[in-house]
C-alpha positions as CSV (number, residue, x, y, z in Angstrom):
1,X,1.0,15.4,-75.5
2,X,3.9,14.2,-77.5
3,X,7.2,14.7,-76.1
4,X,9.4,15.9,-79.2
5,X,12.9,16.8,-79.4
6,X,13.2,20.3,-80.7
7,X,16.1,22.6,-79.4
8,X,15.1,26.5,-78.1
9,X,14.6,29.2,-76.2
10,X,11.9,29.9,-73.9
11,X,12.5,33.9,-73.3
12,X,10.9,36.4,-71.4
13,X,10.2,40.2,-72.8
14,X,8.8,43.1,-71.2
15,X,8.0,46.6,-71.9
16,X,9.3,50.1,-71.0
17,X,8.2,53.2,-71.8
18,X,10.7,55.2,-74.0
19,X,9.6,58.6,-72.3
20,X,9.5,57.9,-68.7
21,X,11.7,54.3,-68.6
22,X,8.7,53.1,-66.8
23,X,8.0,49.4,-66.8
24,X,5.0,47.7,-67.2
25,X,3.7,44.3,-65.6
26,X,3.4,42.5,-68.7
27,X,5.9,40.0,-69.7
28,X,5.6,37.8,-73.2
29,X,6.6,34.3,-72.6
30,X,7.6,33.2,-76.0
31,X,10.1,30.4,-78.0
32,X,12.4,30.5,-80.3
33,X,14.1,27.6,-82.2
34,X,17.7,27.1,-81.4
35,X,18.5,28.6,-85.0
36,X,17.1,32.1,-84.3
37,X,18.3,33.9,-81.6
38,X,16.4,35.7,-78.9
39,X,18.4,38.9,-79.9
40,X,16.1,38.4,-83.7
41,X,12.6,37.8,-82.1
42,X,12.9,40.6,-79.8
43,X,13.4,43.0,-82.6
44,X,10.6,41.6,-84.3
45,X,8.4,42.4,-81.4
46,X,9.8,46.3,-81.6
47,X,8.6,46.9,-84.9
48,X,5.4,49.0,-84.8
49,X,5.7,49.1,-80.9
50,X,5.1,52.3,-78.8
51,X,6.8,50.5,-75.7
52,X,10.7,50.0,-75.8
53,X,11.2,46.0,-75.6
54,X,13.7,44.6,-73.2
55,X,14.4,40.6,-72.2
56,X,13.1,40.9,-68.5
57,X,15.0,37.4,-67.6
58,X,17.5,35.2,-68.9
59,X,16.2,32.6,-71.6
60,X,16.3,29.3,-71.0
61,X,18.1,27.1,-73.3
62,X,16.2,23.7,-74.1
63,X,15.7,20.1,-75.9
64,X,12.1,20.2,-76.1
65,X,11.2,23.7,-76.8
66,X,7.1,23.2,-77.6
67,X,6.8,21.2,-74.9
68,X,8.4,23.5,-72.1
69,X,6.7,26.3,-73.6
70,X,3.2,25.1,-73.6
71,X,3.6,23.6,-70.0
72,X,4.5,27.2,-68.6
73,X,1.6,28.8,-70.5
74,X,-0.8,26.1,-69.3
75,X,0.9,26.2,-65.6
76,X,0.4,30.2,-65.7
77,X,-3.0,30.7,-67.3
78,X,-4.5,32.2,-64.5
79,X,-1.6,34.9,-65.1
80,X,-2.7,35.2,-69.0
81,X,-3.8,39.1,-70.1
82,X,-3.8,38.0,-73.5
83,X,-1.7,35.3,-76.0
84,X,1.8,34.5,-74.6
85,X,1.5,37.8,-72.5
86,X,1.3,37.6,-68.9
87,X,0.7,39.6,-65.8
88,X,3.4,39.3,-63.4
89,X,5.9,41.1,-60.9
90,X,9.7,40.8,-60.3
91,X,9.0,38.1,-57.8
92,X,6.0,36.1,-60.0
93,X,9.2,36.9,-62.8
94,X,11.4,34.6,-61.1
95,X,9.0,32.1,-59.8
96,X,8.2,31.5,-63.4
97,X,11.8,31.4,-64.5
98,X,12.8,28.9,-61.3
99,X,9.9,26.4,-62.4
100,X,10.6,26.6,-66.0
101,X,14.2,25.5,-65.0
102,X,13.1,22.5,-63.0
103,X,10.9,21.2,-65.6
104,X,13.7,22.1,-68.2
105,X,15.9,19.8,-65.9
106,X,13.4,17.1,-65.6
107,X,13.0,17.0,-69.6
108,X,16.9,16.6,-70.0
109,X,16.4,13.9,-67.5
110,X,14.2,12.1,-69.9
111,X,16.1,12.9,-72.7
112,X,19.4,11.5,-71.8
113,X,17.2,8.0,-69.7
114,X,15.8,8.4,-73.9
115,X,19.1,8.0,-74.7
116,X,20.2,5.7,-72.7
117,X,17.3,2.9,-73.6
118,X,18.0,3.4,-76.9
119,X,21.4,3.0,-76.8
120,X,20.5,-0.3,-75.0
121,X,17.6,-1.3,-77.8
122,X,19.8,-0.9,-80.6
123,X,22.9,-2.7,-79.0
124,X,23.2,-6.6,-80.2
125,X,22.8,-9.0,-78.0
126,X,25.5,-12.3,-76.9
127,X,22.4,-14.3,-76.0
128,X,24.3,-14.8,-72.1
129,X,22.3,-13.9,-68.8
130,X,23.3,-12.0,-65.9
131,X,22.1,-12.6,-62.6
132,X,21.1,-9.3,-61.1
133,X,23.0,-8.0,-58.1
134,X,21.7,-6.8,-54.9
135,X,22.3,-3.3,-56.0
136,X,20.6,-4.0,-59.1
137,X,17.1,-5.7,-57.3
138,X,17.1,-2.6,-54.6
139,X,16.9,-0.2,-57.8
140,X,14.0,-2.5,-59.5
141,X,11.8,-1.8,-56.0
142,X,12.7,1.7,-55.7
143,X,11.9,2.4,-59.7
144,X,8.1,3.0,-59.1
145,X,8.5,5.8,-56.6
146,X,11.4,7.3,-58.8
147,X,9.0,7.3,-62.0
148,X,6.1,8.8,-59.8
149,X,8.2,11.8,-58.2
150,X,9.6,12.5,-62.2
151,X,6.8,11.9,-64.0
152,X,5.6,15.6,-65.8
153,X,2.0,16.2,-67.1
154,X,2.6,18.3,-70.4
């Protein structure tokens, strides 16, 4: 998968009863582009619906919406009733929202190392060589391992 930039929000509903104020176990893991607020799709999901709809979770800003939000479906499939809706607790609740802000995290990491290579690319050259330091050489070995432990699979 192709990592594009696309600002969101990953957001988290859930259901209540209006009689009883019972909740249900459900919880719709959806997006939103960064131009349309949570506040908007929530009320979309309350038209036509029996079940009072409530955020269950804070969303979660992000650069790469499509990408965050297809990782957590695929990372919480075994969770799926149906679609984006998913069968958890309060504590599978904030397990999913705690991974879904690592890899958000991670994915800012690669946007701003994006960044920064470009930055570099695009820069013009003054044809002169610079010996690398010490400090520079130590961070060359150590790169491997650094890629391996940030590396996602989206």
């Amino acid at each position: 998968m192709v990592l594009t930039y696309k600002e969101g929000w990953l957001y988290f509903l859930g259901e209540k009863d209006f009689k009883t104020e019972g909740t249900f176990s459900y919880v719709k893991m959806g997006k939103t582009n960064n131009d349309r607020p949570v506040s908007k799709r929530k009320n979309e999901h309350q038209t036509g619906n029996p079940r009072h709809i409530v955020e269950v979770s804070e969303s979660i800003r992000t650069n790469f919406i499509n990408a965050l939000e297809t990782y957590m479906h695929n990372r919480f499939a075994t969770k799926r009733v149906s679609g984006e809706w998913f069968e958890l607790d309060k504590k599978g609740i904030k397990s999913v929202v705690s991974e879904a802000k690592k890899v958000n995290a991670l994915l800012d990491i690669v946007l701003t190392e994006g960044q920064a290579i470009k930055e570099i690319k695009e820069s013009e050259s003054n044809g002169k060589f610079i010996n690398a330091t010490k400090s520079i050489n130590a961070n060359y070995q150590k790169y491997p391992s650094y890629k391996k432990k940030t590396s996602i699979i989206l």
